[in-house]
Every structure is written in structure tokens, then in C-alpha cells.
PDB file of N, H, CA, C and O in Angstrom:
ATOM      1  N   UNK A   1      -0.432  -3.625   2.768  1.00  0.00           N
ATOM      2  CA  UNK A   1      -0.552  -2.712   1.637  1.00  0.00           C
ATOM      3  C   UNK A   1      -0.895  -3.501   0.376  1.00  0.00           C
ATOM      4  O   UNK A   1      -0.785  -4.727   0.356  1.00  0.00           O
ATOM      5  N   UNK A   2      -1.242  -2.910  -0.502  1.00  0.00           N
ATOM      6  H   UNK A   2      -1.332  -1.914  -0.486  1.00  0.00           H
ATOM      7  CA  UNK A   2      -1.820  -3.583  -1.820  1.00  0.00           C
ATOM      8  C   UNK A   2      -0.294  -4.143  -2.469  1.00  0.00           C
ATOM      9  O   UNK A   2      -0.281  -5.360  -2.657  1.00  0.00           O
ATOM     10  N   UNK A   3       0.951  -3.426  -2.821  1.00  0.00           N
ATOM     11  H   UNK A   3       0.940  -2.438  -2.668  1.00  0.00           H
ATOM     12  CA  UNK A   3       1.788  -4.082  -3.254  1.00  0.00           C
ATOM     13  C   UNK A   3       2.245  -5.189  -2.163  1.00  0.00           C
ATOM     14  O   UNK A   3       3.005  -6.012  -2.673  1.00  0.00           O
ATOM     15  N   UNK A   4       1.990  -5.410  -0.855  1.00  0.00           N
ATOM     16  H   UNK A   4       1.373  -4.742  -0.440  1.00  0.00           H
ATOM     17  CA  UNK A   4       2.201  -6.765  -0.121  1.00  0.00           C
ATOM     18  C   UNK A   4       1.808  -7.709  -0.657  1.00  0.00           C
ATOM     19  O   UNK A   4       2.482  -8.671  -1.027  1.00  0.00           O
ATOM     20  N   UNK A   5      -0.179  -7.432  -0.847  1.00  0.00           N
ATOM     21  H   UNK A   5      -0.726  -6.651  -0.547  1.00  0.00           H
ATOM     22  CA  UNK A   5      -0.811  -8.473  -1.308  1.00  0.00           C
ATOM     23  C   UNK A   5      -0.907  -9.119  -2.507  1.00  0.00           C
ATOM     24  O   UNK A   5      -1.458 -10.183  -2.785  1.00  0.00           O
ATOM     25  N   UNK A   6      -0.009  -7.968  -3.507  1.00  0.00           N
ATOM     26  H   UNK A   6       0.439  -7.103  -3.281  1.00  0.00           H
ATOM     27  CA  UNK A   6       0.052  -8.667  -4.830  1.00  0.00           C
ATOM     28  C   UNK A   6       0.873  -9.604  -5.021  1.00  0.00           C
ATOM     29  O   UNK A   6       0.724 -10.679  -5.601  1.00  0.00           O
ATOM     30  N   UNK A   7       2.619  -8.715  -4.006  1.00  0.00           N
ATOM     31  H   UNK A   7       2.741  -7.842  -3.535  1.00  0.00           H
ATOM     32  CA  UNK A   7       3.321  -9.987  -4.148  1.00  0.00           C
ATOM     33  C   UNK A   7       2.701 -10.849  -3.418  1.00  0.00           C
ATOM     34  O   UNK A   7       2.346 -11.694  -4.239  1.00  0.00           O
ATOM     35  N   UNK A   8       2.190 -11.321  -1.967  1.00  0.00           N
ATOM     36  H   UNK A   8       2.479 -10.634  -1.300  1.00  0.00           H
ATOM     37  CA  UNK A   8       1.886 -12.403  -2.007  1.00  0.00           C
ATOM     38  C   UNK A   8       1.440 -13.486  -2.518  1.00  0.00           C
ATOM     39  O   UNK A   8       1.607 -14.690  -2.319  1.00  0.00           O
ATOM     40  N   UNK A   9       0.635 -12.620  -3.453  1.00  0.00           N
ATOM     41  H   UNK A   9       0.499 -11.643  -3.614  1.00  0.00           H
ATOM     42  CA  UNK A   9      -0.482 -13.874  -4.212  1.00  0.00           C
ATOM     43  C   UNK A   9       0.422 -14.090  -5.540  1.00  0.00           C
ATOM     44  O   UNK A   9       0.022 -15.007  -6.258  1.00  0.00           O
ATOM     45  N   UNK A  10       1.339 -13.539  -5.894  1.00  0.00           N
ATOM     46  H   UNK A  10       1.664 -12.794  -5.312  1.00  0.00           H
ATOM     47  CA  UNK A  10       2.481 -14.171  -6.715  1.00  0.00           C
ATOM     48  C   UNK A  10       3.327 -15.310  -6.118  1.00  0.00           C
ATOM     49  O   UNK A  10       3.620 -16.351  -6.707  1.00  0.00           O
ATOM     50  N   UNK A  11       3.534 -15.106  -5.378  1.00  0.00           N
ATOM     51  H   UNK A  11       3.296 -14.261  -4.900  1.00  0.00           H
ATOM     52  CA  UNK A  11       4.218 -16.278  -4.565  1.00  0.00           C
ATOM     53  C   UNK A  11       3.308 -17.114  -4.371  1.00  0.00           C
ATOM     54  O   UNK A  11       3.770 -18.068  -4.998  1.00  0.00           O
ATOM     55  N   UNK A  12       2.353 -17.457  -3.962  1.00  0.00           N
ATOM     56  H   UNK A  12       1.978 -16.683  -3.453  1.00  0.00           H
ATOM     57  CA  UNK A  12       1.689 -18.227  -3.869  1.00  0.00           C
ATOM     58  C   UNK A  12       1.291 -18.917  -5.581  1.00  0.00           C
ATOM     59  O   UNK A  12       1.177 -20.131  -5.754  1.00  0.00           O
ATOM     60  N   UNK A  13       1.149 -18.055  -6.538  1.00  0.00           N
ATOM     61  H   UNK A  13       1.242 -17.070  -6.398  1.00  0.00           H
ATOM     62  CA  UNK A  13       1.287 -18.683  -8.017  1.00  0.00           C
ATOM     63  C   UNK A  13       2.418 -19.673  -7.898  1.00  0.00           C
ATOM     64  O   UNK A  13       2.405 -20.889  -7.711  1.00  0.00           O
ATOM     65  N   UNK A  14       3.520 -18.704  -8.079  1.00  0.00           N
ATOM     66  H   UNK A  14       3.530 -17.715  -8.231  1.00  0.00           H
ATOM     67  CA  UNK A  14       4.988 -19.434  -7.891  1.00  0.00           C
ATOM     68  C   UNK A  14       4.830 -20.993  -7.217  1.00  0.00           C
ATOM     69  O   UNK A  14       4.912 -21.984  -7.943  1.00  0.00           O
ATOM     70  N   UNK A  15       4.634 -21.085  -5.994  1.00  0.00           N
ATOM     71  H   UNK A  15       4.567 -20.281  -5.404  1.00  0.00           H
ATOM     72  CA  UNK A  15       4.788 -22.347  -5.051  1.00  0.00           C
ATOM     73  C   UNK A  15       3.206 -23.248  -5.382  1.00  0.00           C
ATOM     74  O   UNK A  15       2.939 -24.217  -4.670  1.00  0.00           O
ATOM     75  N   UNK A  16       2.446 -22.910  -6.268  1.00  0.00           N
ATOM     76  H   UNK A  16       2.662 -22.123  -6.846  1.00  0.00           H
ATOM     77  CA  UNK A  16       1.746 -24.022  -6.994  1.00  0.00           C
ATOM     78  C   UNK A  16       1.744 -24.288  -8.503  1.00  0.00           C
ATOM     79  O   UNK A  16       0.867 -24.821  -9.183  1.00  0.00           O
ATOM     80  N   UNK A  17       3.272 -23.648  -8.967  1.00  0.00           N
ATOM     81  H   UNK A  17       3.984 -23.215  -8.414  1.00  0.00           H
ATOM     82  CA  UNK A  17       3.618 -23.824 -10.378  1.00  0.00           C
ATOM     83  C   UNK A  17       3.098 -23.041 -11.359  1.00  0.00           C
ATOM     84  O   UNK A  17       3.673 -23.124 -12.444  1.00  0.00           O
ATOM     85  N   UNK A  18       1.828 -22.032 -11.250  1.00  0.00           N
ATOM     86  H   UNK A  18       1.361 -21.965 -10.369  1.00  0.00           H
ATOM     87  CA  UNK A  18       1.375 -20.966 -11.710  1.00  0.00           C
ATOM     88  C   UNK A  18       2.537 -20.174 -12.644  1.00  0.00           C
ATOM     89  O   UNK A  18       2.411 -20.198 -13.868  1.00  0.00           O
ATOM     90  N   UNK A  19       3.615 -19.507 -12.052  1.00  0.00           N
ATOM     91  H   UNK A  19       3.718 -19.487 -11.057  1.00  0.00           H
ATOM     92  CA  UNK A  19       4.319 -18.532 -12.260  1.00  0.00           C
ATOM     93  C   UNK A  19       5.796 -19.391 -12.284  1.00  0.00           C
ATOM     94  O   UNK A  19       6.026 -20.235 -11.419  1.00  0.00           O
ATOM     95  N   UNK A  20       6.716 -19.099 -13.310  1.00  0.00           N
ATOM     96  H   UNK A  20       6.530 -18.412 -14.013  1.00  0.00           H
ATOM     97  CA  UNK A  20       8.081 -19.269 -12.996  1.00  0.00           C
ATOM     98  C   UNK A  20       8.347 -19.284 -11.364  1.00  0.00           C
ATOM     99  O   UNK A  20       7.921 -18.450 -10.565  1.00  0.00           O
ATOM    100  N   UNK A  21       9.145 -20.423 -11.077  1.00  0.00           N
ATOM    101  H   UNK A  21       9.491 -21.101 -11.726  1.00  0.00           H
ATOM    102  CA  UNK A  21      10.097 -20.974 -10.118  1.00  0.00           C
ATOM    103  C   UNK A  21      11.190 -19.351 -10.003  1.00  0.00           C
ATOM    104  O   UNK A  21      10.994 -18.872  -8.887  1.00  0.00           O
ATOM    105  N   UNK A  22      11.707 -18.904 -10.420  1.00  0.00           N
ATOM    106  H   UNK A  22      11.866 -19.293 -11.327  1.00  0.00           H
ATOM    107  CA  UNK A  22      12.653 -17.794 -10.894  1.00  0.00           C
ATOM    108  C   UNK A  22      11.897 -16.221 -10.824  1.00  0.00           C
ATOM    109  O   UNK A  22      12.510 -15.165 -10.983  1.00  0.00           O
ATOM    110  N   UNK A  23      10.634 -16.328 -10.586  1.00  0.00           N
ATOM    111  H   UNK A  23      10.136 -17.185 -10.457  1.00  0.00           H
ATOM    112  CA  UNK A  23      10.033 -15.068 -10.755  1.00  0.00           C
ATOM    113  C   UNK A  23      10.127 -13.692  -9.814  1.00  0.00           C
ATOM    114  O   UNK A  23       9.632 -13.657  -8.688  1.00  0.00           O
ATOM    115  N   UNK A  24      10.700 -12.764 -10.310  1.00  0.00           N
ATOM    116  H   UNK A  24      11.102 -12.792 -11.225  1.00  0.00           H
ATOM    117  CA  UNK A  24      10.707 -12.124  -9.279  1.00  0.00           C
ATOM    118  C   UNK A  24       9.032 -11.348  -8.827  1.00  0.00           C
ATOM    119  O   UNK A  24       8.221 -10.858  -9.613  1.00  0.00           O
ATOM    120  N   UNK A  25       8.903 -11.482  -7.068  1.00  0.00           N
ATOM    121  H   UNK A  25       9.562 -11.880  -6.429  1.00  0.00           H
ATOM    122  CA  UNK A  25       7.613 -11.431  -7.208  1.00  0.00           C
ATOM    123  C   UNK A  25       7.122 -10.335  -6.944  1.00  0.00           C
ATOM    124  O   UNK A  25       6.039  -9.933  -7.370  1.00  0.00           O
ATOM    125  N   UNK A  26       7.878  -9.737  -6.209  1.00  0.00           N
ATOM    126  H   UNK A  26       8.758 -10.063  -5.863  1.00  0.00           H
ATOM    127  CA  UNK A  26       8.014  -8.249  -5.611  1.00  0.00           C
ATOM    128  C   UNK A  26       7.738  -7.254  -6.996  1.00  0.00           C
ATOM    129  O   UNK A  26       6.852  -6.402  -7.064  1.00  0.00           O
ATOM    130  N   UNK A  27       9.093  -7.713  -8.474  1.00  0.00           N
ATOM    131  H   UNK A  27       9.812  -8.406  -8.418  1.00  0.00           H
ATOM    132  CA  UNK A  27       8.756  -6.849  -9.486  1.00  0.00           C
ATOM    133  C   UNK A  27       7.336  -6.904  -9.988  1.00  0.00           C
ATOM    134  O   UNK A  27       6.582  -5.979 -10.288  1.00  0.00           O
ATOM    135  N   UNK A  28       7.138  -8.289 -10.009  1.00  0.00           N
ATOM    136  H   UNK A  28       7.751  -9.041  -9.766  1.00  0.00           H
ATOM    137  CA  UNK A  28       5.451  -8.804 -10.756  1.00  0.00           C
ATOM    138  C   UNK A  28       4.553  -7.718 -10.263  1.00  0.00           C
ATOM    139  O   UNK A  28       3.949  -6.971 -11.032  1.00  0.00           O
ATOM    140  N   UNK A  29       4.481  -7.649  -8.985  1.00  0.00           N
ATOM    141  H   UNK A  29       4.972  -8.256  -8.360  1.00  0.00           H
ATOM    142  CA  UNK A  29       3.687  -6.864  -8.154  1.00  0.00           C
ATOM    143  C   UNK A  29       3.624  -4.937  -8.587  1.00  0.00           C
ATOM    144  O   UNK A  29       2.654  -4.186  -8.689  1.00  0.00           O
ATOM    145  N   UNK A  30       5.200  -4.665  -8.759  1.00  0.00           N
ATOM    146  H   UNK A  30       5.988  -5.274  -8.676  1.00  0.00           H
ATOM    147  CA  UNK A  30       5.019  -3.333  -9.099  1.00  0.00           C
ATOM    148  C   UNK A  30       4.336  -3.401 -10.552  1.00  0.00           C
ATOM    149  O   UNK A  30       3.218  -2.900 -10.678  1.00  0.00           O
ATOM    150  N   UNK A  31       4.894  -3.932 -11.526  1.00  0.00           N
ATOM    151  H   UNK A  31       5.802  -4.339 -11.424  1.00  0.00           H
ATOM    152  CA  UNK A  31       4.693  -4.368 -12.676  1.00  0.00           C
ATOM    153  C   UNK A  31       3.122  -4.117 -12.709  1.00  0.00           C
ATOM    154  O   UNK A  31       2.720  -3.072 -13.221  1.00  0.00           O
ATOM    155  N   UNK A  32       2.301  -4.951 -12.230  1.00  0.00           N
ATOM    156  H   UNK A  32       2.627  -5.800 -11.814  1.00  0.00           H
ATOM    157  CA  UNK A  32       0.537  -4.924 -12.640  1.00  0.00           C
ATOM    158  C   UNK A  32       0.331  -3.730 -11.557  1.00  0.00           C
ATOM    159  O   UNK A  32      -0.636  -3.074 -11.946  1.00  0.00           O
ATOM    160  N   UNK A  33       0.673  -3.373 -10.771  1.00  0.00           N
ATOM    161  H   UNK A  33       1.459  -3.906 -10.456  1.00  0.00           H
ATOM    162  CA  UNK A  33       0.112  -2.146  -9.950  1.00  0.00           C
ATOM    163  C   UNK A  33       0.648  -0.767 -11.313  1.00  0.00           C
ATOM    164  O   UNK A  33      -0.038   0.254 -11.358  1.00  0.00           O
ATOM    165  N   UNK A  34       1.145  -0.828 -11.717  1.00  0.00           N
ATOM    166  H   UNK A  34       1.703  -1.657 -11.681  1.00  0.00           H
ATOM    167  CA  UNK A  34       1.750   0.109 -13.053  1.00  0.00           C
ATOM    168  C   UNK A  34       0.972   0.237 -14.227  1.00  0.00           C
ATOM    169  O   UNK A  34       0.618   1.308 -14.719  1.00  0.00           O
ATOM    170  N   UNK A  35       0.641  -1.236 -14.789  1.00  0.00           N
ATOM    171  H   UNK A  35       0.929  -2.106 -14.389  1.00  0.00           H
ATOM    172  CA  UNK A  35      -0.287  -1.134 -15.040  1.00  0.00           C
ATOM    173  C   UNK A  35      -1.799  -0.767 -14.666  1.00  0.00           C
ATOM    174  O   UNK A  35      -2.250   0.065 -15.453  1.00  0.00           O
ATOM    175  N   UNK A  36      -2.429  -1.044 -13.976  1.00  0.00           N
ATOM    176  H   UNK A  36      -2.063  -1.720 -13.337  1.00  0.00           H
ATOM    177  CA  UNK A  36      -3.481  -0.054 -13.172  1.00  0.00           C
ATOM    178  C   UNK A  36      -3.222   0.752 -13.214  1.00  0.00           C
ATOM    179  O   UNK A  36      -3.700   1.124 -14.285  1.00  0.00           O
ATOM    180  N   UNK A  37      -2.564   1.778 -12.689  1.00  0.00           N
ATOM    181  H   UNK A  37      -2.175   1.476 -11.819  1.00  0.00           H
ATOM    182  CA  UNK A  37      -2.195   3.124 -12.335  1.00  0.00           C
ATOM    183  C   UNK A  37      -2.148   3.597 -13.826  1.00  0.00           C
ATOM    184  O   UNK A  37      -2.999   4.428 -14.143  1.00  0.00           O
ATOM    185  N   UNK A  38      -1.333   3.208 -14.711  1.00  0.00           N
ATOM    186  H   UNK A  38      -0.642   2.533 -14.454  1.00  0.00           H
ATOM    187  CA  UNK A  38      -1.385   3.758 -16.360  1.00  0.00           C
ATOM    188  C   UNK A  38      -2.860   3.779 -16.681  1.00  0.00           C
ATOM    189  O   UNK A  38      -3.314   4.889 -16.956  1.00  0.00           O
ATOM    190  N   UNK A  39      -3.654   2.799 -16.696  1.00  0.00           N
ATOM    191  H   UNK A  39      -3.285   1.897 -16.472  1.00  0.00           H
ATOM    192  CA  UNK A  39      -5.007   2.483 -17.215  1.00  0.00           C
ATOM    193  C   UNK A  39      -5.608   3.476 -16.557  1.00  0.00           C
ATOM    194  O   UNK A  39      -6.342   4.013 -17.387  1.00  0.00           O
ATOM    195  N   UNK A  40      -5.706   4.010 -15.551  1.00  0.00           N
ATOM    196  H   UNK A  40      -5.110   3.574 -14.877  1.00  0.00           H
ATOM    197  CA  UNK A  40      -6.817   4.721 -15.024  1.00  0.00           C
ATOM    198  C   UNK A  40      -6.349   6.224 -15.388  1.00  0.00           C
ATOM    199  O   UNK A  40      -7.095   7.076 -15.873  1.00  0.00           O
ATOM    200  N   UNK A  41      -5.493   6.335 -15.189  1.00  0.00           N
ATOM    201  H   UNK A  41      -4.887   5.643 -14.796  1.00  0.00           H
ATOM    202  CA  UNK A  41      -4.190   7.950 -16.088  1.00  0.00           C
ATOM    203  C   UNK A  41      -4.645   8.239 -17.203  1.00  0.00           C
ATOM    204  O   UNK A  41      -5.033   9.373 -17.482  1.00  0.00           O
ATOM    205  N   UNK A  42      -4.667   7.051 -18.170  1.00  0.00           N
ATOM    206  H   UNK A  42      -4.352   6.129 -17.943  1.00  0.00           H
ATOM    207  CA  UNK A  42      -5.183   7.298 -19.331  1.00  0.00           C
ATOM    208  C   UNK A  42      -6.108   7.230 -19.902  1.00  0.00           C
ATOM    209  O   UNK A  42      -6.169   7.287 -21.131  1.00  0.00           O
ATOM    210  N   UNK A  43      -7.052   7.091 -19.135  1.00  0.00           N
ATOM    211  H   UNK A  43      -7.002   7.044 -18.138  1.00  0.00           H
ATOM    212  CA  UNK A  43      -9.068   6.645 -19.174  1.00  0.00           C
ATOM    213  C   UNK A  43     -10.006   7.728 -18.945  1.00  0.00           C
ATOM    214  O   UNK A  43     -11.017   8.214 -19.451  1.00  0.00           O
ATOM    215  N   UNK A  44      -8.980   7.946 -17.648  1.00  0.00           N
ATOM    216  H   UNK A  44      -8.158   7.551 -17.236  1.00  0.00           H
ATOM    217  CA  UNK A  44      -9.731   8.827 -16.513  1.00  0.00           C
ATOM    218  C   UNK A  44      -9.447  10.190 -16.925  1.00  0.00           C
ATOM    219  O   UNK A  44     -10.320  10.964 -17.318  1.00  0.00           O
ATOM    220  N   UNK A  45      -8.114  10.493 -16.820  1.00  0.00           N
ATOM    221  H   UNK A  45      -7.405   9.864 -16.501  1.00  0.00           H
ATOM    222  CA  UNK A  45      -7.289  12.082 -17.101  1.00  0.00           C
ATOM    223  C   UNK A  45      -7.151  12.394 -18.551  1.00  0.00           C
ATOM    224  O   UNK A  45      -7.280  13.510 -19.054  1.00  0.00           O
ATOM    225  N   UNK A  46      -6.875  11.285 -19.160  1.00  0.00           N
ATOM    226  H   UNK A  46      -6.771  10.378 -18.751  1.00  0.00           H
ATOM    227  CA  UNK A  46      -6.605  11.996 -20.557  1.00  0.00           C
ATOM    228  C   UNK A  46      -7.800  11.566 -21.265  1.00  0.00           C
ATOM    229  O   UNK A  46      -7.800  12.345 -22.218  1.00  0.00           O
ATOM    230  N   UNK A  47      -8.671  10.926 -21.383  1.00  0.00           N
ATOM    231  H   UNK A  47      -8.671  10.292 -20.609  1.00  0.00           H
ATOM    232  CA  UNK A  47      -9.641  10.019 -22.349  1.00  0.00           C
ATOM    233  C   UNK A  47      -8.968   9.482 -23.141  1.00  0.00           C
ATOM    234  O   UNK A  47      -9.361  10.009 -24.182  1.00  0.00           O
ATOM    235  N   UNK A  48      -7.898   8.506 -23.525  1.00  0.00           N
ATOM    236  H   UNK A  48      -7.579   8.078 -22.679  1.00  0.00           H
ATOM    237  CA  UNK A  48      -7.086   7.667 -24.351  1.00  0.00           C
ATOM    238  C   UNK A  48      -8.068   6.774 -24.625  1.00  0.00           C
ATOM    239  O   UNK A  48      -8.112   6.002 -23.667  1.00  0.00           O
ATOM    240  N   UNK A  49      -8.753   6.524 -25.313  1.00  0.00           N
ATOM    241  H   UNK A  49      -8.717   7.151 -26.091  1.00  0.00           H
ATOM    242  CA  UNK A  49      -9.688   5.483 -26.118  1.00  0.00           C
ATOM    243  C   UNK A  49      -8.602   4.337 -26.012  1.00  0.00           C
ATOM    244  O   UNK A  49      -9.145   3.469 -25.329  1.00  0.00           O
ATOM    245  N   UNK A  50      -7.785   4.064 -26.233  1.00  0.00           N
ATOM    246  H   UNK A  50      -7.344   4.769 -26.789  1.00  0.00           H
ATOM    247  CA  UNK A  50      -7.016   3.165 -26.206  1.00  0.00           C
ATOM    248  C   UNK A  50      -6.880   2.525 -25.070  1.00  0.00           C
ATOM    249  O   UNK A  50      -6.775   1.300 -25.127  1.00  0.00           O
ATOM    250  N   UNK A  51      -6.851   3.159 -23.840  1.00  0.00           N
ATOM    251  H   UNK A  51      -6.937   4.154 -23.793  1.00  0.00           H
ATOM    252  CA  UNK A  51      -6.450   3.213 -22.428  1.00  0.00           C
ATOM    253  C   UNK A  51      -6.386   1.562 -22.238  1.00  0.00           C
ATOM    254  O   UNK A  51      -5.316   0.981 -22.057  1.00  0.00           O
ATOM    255  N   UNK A  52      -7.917   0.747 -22.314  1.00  0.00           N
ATOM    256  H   UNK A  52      -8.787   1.218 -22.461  1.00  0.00           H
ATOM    257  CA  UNK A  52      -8.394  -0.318 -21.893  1.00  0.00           C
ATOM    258  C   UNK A  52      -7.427  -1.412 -22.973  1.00  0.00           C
ATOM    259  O   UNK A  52      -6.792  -2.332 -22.458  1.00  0.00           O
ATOM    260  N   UNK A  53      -7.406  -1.208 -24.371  1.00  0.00           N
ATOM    261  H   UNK A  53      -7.921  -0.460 -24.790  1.00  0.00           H
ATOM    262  CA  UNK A  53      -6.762  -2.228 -24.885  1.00  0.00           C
ATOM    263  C   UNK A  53      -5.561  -2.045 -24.581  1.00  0.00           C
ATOM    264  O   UNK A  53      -5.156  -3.050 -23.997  1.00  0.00           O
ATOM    265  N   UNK A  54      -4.748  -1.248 -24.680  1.00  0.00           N
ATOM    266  H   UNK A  54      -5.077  -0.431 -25.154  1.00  0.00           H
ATOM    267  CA  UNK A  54      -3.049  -1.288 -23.967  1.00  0.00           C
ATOM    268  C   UNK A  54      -2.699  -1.301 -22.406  1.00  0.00           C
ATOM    269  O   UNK A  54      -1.631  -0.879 -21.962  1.00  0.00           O
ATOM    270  N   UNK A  55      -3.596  -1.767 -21.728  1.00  0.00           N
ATOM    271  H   UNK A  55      -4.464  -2.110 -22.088  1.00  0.00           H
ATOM    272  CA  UNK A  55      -3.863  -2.306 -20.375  1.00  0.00           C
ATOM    273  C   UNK A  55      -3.581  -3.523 -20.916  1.00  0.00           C
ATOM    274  O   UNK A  55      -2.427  -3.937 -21.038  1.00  0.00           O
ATOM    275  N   UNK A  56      -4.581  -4.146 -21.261  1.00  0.00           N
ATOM    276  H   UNK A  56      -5.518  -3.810 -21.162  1.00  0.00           H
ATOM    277  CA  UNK A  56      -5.117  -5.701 -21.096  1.00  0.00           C
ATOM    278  C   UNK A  56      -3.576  -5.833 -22.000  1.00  0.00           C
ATOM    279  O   UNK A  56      -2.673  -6.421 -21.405  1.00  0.00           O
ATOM    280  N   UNK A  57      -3.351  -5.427 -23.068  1.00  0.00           N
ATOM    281  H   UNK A  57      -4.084  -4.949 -23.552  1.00  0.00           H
ATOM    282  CA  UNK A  57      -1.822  -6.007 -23.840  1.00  0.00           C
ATOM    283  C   UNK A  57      -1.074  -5.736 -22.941  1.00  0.00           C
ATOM    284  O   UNK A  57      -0.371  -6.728 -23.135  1.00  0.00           O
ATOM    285  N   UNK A  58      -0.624  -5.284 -22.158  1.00  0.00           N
ATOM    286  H   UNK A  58      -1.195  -4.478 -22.001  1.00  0.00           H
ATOM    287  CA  UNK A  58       0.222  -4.760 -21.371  1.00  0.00           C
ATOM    288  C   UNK A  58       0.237  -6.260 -20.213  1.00  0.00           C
ATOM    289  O   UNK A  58       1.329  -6.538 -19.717  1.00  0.00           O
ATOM    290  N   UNK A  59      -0.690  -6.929 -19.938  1.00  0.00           N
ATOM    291  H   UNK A  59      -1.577  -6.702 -20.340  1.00  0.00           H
ATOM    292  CA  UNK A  59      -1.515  -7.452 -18.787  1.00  0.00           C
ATOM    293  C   UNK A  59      -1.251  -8.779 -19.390  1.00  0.00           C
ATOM    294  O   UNK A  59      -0.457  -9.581 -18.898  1.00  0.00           O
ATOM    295  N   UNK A  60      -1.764  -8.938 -20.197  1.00  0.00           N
ATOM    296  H   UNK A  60      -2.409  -8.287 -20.597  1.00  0.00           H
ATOM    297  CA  UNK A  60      -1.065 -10.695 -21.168  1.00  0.00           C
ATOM    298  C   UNK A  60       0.180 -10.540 -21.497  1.00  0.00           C
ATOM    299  O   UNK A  60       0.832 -11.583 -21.452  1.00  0.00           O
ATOM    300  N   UNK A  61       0.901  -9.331 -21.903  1.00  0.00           N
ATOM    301  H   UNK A  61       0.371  -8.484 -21.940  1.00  0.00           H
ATOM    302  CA  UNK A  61       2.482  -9.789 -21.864  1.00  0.00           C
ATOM    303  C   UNK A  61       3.068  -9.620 -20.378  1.00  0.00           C
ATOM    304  O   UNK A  61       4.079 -10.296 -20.186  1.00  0.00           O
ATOM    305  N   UNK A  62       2.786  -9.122 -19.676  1.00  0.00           N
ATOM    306  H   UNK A  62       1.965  -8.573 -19.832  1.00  0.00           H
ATOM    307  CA  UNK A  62       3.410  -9.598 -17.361  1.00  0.00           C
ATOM    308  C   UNK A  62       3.160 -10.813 -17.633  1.00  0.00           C
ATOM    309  O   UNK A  62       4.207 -11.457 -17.703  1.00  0.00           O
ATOM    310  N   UNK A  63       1.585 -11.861 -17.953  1.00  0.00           N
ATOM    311  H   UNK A  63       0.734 -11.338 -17.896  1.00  0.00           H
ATOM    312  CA  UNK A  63       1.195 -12.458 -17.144  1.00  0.00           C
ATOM    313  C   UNK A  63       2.258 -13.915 -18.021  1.00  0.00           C
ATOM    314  O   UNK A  63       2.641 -14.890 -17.374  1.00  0.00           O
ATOM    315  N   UNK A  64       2.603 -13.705 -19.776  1.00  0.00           N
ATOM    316  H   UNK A  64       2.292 -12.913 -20.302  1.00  0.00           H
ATOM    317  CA  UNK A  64       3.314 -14.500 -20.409  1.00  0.00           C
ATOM    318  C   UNK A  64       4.626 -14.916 -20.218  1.00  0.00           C
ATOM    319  O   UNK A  64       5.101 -16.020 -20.486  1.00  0.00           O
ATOM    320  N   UNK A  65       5.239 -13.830 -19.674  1.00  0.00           N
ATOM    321  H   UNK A  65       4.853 -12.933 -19.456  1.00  0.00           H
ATOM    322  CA  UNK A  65       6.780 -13.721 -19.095  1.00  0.00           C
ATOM    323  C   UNK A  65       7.042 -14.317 -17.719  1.00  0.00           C
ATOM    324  O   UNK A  65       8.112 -14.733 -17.274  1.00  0.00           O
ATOM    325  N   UNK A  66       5.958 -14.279 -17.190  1.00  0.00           N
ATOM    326  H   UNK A  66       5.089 -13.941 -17.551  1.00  0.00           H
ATOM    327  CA  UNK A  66       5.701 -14.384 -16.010  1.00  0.00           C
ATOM    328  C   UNK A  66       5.415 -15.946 -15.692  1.00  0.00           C
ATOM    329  O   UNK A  66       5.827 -16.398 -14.624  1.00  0.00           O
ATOM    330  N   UNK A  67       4.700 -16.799 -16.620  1.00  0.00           N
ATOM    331  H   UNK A  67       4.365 -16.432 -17.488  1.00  0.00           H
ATOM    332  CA  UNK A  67       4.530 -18.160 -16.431  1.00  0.00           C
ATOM    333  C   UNK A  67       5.741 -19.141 -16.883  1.00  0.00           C
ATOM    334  O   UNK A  67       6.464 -18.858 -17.838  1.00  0.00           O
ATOM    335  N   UNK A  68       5.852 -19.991 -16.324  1.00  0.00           N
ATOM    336  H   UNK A  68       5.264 -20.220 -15.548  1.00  0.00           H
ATOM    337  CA  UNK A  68       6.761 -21.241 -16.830  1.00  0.00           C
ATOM    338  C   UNK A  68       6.643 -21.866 -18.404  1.00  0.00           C
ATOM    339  O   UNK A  68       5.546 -21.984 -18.949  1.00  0.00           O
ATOM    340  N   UNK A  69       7.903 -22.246 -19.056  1.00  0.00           N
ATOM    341  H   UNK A  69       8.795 -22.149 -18.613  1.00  0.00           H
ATOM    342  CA  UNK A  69       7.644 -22.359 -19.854  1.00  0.00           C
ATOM    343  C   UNK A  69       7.453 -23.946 -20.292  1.00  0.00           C
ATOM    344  O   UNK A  69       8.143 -24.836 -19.795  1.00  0.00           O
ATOM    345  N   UNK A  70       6.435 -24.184 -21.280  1.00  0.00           N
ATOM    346  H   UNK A  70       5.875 -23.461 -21.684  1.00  0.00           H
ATOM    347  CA  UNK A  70       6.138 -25.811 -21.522  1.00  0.00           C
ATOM    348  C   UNK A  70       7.306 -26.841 -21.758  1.00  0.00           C
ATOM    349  O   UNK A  70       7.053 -28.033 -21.933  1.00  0.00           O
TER     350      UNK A  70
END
């Protein structure tokens, strides 16, 4: 299923230092599938002009929380 393959490929971030050691990967996975699903809700069904930029913000703060920190 698509949420399999997302977490997988989070884990696989994870175990080449990509992503927090600590990450949960399973949430990561619902997390950007949520996002998608919002983006296209609000593009598609409602015309939210906005739709695309509060995706992508939405999409750099998962992906910030989500990485290890320096």
C-alpha cells in the first residue's frame, strides 16, 4: 500500500541519517499522505488558491521536524 511505501522509504532516510534516529516513521508517513490528500481537497473541490502554498509549508515543516538536528 502507499502508506507501506512511505513508511518504508522513511526508514530507510532514518538508517542513512536523513531523518531523526527517534522518528516515528509510520506517523511521517500518515503525516505527508495528509498532506496530499488536503492539497488535492483544496485545489480540486474547493479552488483554495492557496491550496499549493500551504501544502509545500505544510511539507517543509514534516520534512524540518523530521530531520536530525546539527
Amino acid at each position: 500500500s502507499w502508506l507501506s511505501f512511505l513508511t518504508k522509504t522513511a526508514r530507510e532516510a532514518v538508517e542513512v541519517g536523513d531523518f531523526r534516529g527517534d522518528l516515528d516513521t509510520g506517523q511521517f508517513a500518515r503525516e505527508l499522505y495528509g498532506i496530499a490528500l488536503a492539497y488535492k481537497y483544496f485545489d480540486k473541490l474547493m479552488g483554495d488558491e492557496a491550496a499549493e502554498a500551504s501544502a509545500r509549508a505544510s511539507f517543509e515543516r514534516l520534512l524540518s521536524t523530521s530531520r536530525p538536528t546539527p
